[in-house]
N, CA, C and O atoms as a Tinker XYZ file with bonds, in Angstrom:
   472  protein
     1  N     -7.348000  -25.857000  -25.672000    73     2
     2  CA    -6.212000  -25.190000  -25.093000    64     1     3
     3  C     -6.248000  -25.390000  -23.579000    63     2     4     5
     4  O     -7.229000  -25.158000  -22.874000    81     3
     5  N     -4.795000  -25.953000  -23.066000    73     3     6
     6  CA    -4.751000  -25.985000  -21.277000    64     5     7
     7  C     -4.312000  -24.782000  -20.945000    63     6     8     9
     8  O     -3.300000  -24.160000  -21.265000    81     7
     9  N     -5.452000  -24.473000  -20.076000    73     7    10
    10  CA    -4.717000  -22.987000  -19.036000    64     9    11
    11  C     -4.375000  -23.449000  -17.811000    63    10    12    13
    12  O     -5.124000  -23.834000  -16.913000    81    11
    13  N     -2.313000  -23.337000  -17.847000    73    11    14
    14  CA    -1.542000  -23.332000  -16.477000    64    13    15
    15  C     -2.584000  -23.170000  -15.198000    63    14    16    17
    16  O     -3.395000  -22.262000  -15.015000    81    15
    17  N     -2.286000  -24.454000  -14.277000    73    15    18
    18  CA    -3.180000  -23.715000  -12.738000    64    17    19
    19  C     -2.868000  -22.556000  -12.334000    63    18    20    21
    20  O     -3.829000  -21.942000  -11.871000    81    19
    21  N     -1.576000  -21.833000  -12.326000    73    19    22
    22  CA    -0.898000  -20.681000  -12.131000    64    21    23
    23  C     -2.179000  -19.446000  -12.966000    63    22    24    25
    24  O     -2.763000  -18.492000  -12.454000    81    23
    25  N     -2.242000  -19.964000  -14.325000    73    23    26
    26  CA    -3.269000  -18.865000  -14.915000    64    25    27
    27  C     -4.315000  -18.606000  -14.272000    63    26    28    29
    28  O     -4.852000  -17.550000  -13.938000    81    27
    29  N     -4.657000  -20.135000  -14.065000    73    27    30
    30  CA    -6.289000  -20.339000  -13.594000    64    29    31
    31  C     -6.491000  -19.379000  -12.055000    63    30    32    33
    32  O     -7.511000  -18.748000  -11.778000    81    31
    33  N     -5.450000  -19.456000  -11.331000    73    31    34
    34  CA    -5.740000  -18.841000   -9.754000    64    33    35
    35  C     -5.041000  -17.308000  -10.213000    63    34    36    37
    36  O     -5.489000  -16.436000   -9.468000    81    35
    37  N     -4.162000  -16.806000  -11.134000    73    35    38
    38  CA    -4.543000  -15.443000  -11.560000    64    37    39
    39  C     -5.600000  -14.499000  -11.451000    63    38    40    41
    40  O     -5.905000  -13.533000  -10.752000    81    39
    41  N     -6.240000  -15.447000  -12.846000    73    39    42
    42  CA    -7.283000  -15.291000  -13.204000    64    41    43
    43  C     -8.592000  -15.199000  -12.242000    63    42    44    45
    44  O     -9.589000  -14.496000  -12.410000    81    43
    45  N     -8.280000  -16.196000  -11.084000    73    43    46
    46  CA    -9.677000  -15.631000  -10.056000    64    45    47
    47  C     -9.647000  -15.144000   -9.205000    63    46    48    49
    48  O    -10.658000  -14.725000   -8.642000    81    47
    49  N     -8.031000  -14.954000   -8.614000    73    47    50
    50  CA    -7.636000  -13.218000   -7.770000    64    49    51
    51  C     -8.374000  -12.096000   -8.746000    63    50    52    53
    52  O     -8.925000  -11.032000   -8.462000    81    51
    53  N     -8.180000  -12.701000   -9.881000    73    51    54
    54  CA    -9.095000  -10.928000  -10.490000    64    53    55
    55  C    -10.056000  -10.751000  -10.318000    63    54    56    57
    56  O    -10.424000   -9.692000   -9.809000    81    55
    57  N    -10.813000  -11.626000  -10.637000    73    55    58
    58  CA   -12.152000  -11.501000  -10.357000    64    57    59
    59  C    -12.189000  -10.965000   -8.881000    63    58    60    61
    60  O    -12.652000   -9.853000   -8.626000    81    59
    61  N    -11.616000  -11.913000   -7.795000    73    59    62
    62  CA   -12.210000  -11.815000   -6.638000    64    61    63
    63  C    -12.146000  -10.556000   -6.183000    63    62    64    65
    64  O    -12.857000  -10.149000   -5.265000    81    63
    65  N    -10.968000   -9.589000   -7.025000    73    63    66
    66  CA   -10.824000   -8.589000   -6.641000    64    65    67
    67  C    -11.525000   -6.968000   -7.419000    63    66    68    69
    68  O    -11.403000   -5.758000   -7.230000    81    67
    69  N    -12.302000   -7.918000   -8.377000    73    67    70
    70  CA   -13.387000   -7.209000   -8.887000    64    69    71
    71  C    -14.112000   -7.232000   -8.269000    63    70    72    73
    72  O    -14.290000   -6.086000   -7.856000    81    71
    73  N    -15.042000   -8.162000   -7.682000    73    71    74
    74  CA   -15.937000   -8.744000   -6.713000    64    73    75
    75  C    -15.937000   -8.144000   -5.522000    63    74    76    77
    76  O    -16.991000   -7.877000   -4.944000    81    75
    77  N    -14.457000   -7.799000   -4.908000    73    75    78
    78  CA   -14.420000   -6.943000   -3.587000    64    77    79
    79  C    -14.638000   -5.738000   -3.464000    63    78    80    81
    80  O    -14.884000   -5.121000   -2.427000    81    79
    81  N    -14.512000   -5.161000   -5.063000    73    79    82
    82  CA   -14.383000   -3.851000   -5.002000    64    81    83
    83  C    -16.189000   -3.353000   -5.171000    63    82    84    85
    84  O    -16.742000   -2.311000   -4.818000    81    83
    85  N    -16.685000   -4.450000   -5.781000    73    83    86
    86  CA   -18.577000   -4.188000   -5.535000    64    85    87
    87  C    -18.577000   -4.039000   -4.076000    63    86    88    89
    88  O    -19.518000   -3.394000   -3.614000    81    87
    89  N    -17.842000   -4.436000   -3.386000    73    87    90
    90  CA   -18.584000   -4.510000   -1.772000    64    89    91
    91  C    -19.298000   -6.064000   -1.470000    63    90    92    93
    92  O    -20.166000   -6.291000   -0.627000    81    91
    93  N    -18.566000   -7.218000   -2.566000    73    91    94
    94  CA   -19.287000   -8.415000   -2.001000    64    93    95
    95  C    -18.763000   -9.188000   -1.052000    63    94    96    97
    96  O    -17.542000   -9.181000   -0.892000    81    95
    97  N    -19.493000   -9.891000   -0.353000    73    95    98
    98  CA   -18.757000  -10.679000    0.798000    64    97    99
    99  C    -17.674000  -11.659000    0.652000    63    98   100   101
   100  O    -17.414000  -11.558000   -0.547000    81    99
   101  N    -17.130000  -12.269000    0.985000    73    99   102
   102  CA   -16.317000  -13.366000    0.641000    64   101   103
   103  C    -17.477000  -14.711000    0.253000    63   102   104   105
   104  O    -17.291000  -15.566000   -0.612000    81   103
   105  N    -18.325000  -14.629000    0.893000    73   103   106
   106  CA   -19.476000  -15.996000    0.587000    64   105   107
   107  C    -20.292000  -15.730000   -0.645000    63   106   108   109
   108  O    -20.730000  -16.744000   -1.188000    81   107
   109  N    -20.624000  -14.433000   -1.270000    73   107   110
   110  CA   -20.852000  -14.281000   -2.368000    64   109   111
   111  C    -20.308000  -14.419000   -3.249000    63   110   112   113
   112  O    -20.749000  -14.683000   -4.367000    81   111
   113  N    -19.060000  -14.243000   -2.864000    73   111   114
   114  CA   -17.817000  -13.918000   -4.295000    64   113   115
   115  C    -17.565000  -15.634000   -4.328000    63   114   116   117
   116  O    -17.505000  -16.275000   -5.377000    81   115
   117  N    -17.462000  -16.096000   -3.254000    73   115   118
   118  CA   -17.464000  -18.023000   -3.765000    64   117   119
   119  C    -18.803000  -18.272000   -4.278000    63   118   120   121
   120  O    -19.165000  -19.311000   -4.832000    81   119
   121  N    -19.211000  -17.678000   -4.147000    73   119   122
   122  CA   -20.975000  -18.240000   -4.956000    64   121   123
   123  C    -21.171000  -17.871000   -6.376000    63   122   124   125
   124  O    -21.659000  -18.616000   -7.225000    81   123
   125  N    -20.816000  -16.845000   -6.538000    73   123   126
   126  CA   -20.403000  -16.238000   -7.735000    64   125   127
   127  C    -19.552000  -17.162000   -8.844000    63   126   128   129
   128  O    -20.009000  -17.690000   -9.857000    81   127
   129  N    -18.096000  -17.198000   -8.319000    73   127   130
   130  CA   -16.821000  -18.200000   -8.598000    64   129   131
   131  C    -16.701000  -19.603000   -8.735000    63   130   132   133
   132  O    -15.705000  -20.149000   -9.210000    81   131
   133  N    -18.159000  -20.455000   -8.137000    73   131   134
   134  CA   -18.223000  -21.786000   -7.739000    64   133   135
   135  C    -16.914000  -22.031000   -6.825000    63   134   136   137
   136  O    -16.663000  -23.229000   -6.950000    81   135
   137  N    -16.084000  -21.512000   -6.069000    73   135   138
   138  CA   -15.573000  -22.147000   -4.955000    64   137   139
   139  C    -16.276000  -22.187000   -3.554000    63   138   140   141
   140  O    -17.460000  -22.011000   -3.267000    81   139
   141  N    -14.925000  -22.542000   -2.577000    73   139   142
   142  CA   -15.297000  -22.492000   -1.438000    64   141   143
   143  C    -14.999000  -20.744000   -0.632000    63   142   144   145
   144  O    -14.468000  -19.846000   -1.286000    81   143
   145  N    -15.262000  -20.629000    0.216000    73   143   146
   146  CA   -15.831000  -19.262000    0.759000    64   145   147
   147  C    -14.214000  -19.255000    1.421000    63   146   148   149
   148  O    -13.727000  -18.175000    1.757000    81   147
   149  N    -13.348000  -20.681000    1.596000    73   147   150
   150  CA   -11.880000  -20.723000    2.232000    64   149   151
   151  C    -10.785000  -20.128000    0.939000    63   150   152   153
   152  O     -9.654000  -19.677000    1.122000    81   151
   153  N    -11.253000  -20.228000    0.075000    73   151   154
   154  CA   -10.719000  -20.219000   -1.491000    64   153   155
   155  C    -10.482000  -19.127000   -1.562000    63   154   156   157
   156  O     -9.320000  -18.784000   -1.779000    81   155
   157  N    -11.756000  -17.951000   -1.365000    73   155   158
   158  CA   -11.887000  -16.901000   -1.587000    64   157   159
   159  C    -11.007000  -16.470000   -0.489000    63   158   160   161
   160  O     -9.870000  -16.122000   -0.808000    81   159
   161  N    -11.406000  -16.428000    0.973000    73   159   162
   162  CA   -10.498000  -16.440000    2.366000    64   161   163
   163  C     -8.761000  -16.330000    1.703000    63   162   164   165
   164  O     -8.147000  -15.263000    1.696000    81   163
   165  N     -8.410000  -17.117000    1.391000    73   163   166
   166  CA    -6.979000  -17.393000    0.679000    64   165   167
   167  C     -6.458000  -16.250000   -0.490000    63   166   168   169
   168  O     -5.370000  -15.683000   -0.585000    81   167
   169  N     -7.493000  -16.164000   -1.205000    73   167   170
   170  CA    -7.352000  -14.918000   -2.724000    64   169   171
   171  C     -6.926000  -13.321000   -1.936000    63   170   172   173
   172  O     -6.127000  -12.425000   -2.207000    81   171
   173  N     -8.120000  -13.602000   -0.644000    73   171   174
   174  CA    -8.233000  -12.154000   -0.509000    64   173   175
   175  C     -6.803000  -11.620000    0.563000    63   174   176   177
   176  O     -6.299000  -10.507000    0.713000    81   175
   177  N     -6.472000  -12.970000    1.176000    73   175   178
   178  CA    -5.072000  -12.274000    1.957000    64   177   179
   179  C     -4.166000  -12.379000    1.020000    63   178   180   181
   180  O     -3.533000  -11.335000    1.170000    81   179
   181  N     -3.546000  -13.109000   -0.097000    73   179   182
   182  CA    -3.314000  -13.017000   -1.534000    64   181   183
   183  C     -2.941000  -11.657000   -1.031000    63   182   184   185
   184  O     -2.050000  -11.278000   -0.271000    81   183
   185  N     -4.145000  -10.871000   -1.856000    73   183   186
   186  CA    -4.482000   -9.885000   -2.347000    64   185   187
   187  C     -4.068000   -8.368000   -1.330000    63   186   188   189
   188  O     -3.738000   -7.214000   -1.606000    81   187
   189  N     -4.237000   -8.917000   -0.435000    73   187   190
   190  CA    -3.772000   -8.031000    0.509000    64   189   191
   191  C     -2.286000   -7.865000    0.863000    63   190   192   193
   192  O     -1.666000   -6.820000    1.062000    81   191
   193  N     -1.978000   -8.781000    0.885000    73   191   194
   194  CA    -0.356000   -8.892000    1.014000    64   193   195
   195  C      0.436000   -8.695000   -0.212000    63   194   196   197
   196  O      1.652000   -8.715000   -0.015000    81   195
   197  N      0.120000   -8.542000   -1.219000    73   195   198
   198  CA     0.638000   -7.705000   -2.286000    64   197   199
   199  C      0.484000   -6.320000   -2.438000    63   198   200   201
   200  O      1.313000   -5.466000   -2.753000    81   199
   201  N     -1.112000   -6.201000   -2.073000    73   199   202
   202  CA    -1.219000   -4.702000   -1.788000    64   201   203
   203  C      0.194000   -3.947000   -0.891000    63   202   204   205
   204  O      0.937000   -3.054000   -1.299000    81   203
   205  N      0.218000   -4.581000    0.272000    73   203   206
   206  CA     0.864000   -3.927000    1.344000    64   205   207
   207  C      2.210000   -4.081000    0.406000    63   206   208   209
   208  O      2.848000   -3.028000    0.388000    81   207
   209  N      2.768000   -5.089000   -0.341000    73   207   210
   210  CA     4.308000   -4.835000   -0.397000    64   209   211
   211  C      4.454000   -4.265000   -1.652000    63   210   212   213
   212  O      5.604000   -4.174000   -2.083000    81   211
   213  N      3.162000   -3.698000   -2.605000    73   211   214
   214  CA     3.254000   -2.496000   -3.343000    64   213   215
   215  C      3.103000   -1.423000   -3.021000    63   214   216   217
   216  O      3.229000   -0.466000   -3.786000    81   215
   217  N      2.785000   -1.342000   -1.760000    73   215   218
   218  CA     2.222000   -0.081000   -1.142000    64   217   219
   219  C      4.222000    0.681000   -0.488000    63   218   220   221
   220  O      4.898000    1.710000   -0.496000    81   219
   221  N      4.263000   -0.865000   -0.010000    73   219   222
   222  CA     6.033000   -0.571000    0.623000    64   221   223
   223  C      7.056000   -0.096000   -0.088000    63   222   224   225
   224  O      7.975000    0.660000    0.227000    81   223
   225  N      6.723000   -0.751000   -1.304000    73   223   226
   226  CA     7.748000   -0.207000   -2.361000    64   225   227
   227  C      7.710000    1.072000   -2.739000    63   226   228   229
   228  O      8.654000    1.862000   -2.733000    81   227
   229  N      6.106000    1.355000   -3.216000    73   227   230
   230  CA     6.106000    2.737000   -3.671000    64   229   231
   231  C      6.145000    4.112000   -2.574000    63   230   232   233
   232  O      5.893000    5.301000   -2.769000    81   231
   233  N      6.590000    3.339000   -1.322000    73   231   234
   234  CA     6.721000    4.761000   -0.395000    64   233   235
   235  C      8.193000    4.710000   -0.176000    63   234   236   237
   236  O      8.841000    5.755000   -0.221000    81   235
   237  N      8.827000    3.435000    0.085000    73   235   238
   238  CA    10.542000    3.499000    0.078000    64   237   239
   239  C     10.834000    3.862000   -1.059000    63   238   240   241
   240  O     11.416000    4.947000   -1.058000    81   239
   241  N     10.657000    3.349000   -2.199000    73   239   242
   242  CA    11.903000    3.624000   -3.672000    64   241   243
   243  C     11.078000    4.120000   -4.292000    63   242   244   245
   244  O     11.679000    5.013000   -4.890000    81   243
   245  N      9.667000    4.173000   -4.689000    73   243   246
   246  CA     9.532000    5.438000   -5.948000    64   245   247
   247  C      8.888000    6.709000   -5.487000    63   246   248   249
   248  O      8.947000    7.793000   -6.068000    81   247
   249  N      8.487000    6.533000   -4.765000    73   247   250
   250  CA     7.637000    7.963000   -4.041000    64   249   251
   251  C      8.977000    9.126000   -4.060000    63   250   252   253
   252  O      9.021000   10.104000   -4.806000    81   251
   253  N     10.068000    8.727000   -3.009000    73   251   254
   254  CA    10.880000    9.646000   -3.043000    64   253   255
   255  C     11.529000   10.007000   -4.160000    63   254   256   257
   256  O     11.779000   11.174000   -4.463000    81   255
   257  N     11.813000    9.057000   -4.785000    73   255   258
   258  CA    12.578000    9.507000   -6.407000    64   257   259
   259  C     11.255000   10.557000   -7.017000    63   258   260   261
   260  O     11.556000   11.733000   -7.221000    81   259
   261  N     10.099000   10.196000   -7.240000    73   259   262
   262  CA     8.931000   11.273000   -7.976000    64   261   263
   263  C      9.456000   11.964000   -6.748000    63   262   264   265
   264  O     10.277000   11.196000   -6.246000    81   263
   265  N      9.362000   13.009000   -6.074000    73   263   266
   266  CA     9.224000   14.104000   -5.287000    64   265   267
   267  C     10.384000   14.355000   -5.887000    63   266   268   269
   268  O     10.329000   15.432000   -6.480000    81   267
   269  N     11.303000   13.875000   -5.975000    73   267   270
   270  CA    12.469000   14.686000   -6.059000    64   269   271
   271  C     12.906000   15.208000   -7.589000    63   270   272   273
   272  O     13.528000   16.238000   -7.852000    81   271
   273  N     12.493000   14.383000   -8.350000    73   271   274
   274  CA    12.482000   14.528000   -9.878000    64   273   275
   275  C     11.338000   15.083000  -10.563000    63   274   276   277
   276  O     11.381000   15.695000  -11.631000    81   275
   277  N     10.085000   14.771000   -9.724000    73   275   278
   278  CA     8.579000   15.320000  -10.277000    64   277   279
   279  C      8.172000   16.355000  -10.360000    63   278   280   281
   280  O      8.536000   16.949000   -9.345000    81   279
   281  N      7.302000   17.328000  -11.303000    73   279   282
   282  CA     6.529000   17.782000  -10.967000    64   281   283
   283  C      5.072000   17.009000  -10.824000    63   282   284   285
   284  O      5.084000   15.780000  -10.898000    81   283
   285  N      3.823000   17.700000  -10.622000    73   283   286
   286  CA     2.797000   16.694000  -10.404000    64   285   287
   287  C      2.194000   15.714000  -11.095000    63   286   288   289
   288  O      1.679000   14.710000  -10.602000    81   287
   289  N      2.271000   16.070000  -12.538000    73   287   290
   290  CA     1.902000   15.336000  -14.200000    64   289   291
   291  C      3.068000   13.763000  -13.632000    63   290   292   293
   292  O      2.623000   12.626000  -13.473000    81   291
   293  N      4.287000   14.100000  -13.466000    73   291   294
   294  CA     5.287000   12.667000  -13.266000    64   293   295
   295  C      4.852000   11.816000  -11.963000    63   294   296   297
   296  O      4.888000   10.599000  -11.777000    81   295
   297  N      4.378000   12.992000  -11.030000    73   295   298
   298  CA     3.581000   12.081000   -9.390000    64   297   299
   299  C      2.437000   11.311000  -10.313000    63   298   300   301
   300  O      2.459000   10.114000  -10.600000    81   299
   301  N      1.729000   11.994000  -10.594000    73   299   302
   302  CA     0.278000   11.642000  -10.473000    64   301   303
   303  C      0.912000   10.276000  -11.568000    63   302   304   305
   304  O      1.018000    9.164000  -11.052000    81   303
   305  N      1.220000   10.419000  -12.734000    73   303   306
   306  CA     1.820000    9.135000  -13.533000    64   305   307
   307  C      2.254000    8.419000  -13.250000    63   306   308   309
   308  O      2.215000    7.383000  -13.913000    81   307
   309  N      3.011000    8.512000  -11.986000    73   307   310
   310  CA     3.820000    7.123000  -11.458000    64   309   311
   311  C      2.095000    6.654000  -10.549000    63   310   312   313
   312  O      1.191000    5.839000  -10.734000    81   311
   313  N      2.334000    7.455000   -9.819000    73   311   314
   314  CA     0.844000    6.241000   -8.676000    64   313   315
   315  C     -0.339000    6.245000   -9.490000    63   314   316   317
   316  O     -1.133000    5.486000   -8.934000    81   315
   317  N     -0.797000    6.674000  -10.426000    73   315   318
   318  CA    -1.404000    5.668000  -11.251000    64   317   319
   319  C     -1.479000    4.619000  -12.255000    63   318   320   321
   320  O     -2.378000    4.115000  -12.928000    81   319
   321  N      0.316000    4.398000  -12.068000    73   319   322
   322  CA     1.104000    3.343000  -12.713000    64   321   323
   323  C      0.661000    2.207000  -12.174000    63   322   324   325
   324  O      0.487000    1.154000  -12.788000    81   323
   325  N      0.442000    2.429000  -10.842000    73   323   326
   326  CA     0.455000    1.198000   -9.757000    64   325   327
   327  C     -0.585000    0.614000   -9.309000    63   326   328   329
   328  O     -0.986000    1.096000   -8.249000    81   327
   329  N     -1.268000   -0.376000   -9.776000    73   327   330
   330  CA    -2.436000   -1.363000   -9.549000    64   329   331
   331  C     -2.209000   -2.665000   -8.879000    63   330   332   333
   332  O     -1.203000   -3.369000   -8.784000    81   331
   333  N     -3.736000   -2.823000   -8.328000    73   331   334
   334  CA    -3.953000   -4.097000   -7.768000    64   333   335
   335  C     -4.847000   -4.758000   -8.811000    63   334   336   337
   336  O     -5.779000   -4.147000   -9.334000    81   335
   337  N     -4.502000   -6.184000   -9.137000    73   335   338
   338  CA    -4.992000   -7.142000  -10.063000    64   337   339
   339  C     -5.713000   -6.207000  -11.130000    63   338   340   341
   340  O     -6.932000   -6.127000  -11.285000    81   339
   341  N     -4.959000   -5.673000  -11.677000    73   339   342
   342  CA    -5.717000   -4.423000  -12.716000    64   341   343
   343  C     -6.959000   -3.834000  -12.716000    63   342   344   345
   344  O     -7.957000   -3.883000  -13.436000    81   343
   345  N     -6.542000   -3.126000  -11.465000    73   343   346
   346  CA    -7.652000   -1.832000  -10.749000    64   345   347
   347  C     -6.847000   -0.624000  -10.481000    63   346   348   349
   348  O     -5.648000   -0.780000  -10.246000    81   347
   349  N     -7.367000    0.584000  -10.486000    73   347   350
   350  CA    -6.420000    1.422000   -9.874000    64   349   351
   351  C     -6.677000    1.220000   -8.558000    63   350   352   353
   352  O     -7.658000    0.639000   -8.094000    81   351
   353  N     -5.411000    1.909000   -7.727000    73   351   354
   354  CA    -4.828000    1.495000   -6.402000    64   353   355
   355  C     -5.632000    2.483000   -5.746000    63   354   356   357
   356  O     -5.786000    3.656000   -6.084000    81   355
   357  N     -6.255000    1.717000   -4.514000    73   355   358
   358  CA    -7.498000    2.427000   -3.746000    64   357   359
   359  C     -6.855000    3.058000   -2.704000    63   358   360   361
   360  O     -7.017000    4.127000   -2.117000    81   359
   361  N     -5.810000    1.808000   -2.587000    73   359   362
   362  CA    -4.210000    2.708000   -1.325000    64   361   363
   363  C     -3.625000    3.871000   -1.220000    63   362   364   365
   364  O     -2.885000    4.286000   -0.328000    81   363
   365  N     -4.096000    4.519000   -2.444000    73   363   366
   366  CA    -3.341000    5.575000   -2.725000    64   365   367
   367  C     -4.111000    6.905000   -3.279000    63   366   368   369
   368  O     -4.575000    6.930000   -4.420000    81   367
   369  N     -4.215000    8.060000   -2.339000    73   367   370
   370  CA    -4.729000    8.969000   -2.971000    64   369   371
   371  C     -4.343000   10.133000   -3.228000    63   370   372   373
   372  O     -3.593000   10.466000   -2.311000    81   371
   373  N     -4.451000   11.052000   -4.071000    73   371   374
   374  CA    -3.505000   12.318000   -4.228000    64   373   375
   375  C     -4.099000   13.700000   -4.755000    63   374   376   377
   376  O     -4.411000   13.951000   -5.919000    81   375
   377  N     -4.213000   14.779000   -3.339000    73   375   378
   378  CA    -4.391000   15.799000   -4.013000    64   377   379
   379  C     -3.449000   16.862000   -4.236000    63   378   380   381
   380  O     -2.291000   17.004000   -3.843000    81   379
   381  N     -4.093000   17.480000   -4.853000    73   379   382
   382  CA    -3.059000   18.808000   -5.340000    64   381   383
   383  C     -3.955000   20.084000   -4.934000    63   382   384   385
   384  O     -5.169000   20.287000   -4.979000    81   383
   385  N     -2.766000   20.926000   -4.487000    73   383   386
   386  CA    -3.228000   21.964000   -4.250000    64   385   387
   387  C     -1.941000   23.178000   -4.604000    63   386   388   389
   388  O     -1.077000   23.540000   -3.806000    81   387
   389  N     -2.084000   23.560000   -5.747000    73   387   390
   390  CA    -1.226000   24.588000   -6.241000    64   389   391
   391  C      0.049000   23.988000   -6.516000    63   390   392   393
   392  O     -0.107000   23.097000   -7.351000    81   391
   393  N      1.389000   24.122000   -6.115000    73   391   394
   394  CA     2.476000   23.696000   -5.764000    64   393   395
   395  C      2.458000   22.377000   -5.064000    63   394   396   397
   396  O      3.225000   21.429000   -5.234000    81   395
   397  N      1.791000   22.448000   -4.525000    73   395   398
   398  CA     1.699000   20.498000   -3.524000    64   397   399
   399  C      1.223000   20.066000   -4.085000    63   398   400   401
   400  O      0.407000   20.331000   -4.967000    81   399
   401  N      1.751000   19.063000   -3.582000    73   399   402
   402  CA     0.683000   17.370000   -3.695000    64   401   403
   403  C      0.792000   17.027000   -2.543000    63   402   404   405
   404  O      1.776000   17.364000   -1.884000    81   403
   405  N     -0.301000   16.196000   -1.981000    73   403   406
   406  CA    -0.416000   15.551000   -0.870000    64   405   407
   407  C     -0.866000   14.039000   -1.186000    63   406   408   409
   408  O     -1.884000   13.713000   -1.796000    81   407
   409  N     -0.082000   13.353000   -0.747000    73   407   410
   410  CA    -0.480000   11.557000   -1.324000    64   409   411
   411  C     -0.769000   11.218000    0.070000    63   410   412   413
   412  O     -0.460000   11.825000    1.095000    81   411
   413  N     -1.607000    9.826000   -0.137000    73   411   414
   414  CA    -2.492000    9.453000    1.718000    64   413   415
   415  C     -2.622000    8.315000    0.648000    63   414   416   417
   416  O     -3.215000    8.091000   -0.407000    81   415
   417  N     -1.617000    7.641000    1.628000    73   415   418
   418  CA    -1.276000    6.104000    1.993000    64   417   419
   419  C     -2.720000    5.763000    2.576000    63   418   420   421
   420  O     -3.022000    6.590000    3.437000    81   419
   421  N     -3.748000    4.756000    2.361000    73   419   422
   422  CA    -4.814000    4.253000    2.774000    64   421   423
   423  C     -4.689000    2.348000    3.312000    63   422   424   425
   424  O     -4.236000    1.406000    2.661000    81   423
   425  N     -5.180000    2.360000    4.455000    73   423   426
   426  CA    -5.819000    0.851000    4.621000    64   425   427
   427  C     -7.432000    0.870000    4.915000    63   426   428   429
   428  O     -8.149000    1.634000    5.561000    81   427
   429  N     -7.658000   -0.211000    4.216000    73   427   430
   430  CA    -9.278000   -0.243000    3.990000    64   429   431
   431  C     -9.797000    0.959000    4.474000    63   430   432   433
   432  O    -10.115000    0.918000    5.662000    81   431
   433  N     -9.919000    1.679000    4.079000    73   431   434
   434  CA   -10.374000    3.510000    3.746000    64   433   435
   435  C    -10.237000    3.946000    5.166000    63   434   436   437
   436  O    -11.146000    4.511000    5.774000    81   435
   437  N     -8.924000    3.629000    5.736000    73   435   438
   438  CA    -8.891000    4.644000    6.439000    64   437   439
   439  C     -6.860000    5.470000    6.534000    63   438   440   441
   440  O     -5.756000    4.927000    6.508000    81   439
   441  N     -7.149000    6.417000    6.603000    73   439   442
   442  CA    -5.778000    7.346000    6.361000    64   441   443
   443  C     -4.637000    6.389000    7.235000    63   442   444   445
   444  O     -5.331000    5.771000    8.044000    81   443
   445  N     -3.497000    6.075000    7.390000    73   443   446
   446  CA    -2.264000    5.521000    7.457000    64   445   447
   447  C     -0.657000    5.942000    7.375000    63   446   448   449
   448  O      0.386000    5.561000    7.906000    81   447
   449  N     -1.164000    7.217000    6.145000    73   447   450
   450  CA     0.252000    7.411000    5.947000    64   449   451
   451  C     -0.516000    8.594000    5.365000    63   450   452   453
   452  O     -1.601000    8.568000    4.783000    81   451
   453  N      0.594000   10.066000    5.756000    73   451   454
   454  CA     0.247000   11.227000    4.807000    64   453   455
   455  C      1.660000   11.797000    4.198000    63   454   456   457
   456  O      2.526000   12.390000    4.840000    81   455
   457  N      1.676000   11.510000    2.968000    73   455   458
   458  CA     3.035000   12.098000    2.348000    64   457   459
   459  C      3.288000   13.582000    1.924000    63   458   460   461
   460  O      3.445000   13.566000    0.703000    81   459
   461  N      3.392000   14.824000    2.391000    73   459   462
   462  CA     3.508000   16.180000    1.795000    64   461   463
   463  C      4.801000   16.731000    0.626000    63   462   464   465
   464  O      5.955000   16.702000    1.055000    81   463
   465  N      4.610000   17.130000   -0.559000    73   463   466
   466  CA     5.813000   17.785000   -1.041000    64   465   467
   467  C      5.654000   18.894000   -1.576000    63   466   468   469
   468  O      5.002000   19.638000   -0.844000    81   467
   469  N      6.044000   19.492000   -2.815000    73   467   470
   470  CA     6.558000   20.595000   -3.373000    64   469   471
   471  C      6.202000   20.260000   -4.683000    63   470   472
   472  O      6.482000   21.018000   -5.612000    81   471
C-alpha cells in the first residue's frame, strides 16, 4: 500500500508534536524521526501556526457563541473539542468557579489572553 506524501508529513507533524509535548528538542525529535533537525524546524512552525489560527478562531466565532448559549458542561465541550495534531489544546485553559468560567488563552505557558463570563 502507497501512503500519499501529504499522509506521510501528517503523520510526522504528529509525532513531532508528540515529541514536543515530552519536552524534546527539535535535534532529538529528528533523531528520533530519522530526519533533518530543518525538517523538524519546518513541522514545528507548521504546528504553531495552526495553533495560533485555531486559537483565532475559537476566540472570534466560537468562544462568544458558547458564552452566550453555554452553560459550563457546553464551554468546557466546545474547548475540549479543539486539538492540536490530536492532543488536547495546551492554549487553552479553563476554570470554573461557581457561576464563572474563566478561559486563559496561553502562548508557550505563558497567560496572553484572559476571557471572563457568566
Amino acid at each position: 500500500m502507497v501512503i500519499s506524501k501529504a499522509k506521510q508529513i501528517e503523520y510526522r507533524r504528529n509525532q513531532v508534536a508528540e515529541l514536543l509535548i515530552e519536552a524534546r528538542t527539535q535535534q532529538e525529535i529528528a533523531n528520533v524521526l530519522g530526519v533533518s533537525q530543518q525538517t523538524i524546524a519546518l513541522d514545528v512552525a507548521f504546528l504553531e501556526k495552526r495553533a495560533k489560527e485555531e486559537t483565532k478562531v475559537l476566540v472570534e466565532k466560537k468562544l462568544p457563541l458558547a458564552h452566550l448559549n453555554a452553560k459550563h458542561s457546553k464551554l468546557k465541550g466546545l474547548l475540549n473539542s479543539i486539538s492540536i495534531a490530536g492532543s488536547d489544546n495546551p492554549l487553552v485553559e479553563v476554570e470554573y468557579k461557581g457561576k464563572q468560567s474563566n478561559v486563559i488563552l496561553t502562548t508557550q505557558g505563558e497567560s496572553t489572553l484572559k476571557i471572563f463570563g457568566e
